[in-house]
Backbone atoms as SQL, in Angstrom:
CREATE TABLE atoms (id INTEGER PRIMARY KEY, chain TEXT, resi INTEGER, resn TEXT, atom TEXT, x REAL, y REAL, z REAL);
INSERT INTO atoms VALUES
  (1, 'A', 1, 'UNK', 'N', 5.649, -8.847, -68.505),
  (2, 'A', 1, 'UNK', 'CA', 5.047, -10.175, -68.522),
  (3, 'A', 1, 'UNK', 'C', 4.277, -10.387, -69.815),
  (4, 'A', 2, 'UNK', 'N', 4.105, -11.872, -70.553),
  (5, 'A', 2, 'UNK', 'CA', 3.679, -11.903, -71.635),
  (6, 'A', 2, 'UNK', 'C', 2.553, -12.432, -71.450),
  (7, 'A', 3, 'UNK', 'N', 1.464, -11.932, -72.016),
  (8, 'A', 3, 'UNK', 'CA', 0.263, -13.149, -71.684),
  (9, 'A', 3, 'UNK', 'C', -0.221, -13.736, -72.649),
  (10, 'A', 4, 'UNK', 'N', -0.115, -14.895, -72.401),
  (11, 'A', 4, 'UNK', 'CA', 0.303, -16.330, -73.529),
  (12, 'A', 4, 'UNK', 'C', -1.753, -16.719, -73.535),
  (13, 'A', 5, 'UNK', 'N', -2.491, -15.909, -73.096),
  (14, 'A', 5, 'UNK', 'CA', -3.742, -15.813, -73.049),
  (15, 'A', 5, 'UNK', 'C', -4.724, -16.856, -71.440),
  (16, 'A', 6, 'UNK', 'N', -3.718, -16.880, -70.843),
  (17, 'A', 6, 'UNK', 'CA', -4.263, -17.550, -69.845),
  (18, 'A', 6, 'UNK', 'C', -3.796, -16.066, -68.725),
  (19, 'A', 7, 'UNK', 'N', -3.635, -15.189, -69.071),
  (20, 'A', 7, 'UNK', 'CA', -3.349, -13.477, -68.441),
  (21, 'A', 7, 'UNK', 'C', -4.430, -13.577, -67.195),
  (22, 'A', 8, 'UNK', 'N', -5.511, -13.658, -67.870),
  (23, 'A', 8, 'UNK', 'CA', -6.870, -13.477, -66.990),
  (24, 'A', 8, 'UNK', 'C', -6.958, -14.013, -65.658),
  (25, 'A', 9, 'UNK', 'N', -6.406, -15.002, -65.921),
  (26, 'A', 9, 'UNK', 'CA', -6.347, -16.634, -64.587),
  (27, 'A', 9, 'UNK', 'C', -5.419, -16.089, -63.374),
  (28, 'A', 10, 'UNK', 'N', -3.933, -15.469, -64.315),
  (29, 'A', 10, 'UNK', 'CA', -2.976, -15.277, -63.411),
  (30, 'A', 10, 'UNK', 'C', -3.079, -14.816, -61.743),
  (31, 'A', 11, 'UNK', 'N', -3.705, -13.833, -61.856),
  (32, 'A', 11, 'UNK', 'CA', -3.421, -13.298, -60.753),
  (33, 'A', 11, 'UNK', 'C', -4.714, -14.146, -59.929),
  (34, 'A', 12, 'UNK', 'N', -5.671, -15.097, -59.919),
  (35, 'A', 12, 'UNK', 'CA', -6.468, -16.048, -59.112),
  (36, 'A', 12, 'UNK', 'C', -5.712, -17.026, -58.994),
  (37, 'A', 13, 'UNK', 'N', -4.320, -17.657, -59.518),
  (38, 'A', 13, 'UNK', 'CA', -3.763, -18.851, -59.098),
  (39, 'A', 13, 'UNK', 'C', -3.157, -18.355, -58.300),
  (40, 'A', 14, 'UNK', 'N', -1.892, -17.488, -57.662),
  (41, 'A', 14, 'UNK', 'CA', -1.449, -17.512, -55.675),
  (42, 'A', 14, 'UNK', 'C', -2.687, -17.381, -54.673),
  (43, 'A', 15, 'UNK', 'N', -3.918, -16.979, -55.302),
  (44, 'A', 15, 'UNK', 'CA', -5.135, -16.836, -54.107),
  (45, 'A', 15, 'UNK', 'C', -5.127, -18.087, -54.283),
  (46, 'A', 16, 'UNK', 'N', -5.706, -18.817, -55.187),
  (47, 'A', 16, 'UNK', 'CA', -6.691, -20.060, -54.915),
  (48, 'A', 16, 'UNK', 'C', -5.527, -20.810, -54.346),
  (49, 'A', 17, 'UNK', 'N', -4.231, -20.864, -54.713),
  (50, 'A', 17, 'UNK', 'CA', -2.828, -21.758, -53.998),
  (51, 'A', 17, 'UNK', 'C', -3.082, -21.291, -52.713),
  (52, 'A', 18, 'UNK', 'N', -3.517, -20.062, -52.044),
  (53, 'A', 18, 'UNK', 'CA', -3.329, -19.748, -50.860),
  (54, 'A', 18, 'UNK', 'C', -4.429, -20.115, -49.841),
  (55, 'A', 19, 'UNK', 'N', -5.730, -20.313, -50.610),
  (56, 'A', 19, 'UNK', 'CA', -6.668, -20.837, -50.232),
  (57, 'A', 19, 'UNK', 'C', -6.685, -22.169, -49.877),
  (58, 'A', 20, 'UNK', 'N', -6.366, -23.233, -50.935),
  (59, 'A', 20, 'UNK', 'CA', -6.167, -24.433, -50.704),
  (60, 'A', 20, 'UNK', 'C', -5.355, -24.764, -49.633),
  (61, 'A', 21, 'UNK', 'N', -3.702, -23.870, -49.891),
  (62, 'A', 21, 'UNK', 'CA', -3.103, -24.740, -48.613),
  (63, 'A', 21, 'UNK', 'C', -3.657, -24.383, -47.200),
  (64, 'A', 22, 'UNK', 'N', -4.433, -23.125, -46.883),
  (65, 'A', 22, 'UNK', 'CA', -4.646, -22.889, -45.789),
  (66, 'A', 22, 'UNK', 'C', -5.755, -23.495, -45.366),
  (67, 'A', 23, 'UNK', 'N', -6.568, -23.938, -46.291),
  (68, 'A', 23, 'UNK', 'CA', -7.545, -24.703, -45.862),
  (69, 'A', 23, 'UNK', 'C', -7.212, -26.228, -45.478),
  (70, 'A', 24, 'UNK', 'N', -6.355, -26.777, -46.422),
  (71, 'A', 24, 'UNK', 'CA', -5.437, -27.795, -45.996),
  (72, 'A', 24, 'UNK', 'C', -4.820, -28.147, -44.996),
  (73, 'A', 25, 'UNK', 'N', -4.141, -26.768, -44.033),
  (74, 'A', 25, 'UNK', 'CA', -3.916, -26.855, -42.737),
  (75, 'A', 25, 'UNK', 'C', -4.757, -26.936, -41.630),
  (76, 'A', 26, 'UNK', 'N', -5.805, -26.537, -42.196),
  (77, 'A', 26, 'UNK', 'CA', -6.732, -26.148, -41.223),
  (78, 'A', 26, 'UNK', 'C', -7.448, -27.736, -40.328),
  (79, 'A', 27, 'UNK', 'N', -7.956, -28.485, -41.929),
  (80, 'A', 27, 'UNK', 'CA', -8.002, -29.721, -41.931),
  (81, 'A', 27, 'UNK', 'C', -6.939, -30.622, -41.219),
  (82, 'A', 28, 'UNK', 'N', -5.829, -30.166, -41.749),
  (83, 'A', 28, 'UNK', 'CA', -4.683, -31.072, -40.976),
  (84, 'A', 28, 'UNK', 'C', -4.950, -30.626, -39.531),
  (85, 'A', 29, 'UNK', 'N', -5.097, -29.958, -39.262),
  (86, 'A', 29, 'UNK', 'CA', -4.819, -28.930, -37.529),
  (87, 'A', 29, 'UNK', 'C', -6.020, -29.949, -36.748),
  (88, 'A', 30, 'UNK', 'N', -7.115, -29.963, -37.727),
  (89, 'A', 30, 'UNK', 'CA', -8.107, -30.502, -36.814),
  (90, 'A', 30, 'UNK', 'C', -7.921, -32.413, -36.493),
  (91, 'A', 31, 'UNK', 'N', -7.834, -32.824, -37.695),
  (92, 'A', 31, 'UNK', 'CA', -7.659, -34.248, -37.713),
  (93, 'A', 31, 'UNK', 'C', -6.460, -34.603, -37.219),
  (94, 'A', 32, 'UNK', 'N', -5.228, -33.841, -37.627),
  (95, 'A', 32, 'UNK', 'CA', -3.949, -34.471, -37.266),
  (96, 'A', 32, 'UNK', 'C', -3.364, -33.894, -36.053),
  (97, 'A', 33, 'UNK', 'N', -3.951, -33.197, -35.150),
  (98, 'A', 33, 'UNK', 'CA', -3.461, -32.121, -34.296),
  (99, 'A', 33, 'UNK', 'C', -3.018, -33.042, -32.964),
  (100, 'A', 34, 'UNK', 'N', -4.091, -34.193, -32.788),
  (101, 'A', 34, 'UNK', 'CA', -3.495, -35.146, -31.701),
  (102, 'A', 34, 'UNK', 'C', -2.612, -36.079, -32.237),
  (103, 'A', 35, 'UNK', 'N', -2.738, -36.568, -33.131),
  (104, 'A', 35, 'UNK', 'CA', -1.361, -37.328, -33.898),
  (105, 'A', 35, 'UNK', 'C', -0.091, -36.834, -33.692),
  (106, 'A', 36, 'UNK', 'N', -0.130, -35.677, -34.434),
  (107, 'A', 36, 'UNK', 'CA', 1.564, -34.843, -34.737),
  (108, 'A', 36, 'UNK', 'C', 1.374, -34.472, -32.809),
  (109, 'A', 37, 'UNK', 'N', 0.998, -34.759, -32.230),
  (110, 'A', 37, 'UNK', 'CA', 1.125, -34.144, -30.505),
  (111, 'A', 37, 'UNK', 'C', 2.011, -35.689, -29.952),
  (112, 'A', 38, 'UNK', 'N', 1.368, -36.612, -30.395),
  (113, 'A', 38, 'UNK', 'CA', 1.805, -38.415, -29.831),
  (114, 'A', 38, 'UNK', 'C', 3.163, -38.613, -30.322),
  (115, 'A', 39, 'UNK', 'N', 3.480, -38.069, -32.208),
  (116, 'A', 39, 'UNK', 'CA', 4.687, -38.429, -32.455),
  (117, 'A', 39, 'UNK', 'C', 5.558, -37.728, -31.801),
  (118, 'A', 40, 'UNK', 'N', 5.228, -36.344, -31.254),
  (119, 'A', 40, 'UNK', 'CA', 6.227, -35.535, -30.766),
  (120, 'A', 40, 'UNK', 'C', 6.255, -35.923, -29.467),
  (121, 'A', 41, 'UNK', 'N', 5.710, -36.034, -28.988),
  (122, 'A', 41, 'UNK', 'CA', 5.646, -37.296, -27.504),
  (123, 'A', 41, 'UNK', 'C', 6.749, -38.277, -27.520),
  (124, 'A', 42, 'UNK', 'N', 6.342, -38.825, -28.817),
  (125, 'A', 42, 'UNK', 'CA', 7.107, -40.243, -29.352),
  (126, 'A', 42, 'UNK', 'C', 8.785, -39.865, -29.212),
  (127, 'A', 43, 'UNK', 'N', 8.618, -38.656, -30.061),
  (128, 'A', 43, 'UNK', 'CA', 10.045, -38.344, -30.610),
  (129, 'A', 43, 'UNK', 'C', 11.004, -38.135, -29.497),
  (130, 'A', 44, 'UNK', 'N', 10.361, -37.382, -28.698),
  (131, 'A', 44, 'UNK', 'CA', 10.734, -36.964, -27.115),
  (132, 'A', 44, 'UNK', 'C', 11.136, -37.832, -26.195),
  (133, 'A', 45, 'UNK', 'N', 10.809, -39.209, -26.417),
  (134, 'A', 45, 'UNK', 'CA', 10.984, -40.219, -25.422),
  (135, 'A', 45, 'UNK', 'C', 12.448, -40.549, -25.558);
């Protein structure tokens, strides 16, 4: 691997990507958790 000088960063961008989206779900889980439950209700009908 070459490090074009941003080397340092590398290996904190898949954490912080992994951080964000899971926190992202988490958020979604709470706010959208009865929603995505109605469309699948919906979908079901």
């Amino acid at each position: 691997m070459r490090d074009d000088g941003g080397g340092p960063l590398l290996p904190f961008v898949p954490a912080l990507a992994a951080v964000l989206v899971s926190r992202a779900a988490t958020v979604r889980g709470r706010l959208g958790g009865s929603a995505v439950e109605a469309v699948r209700i919906r979908v079901a009908e």
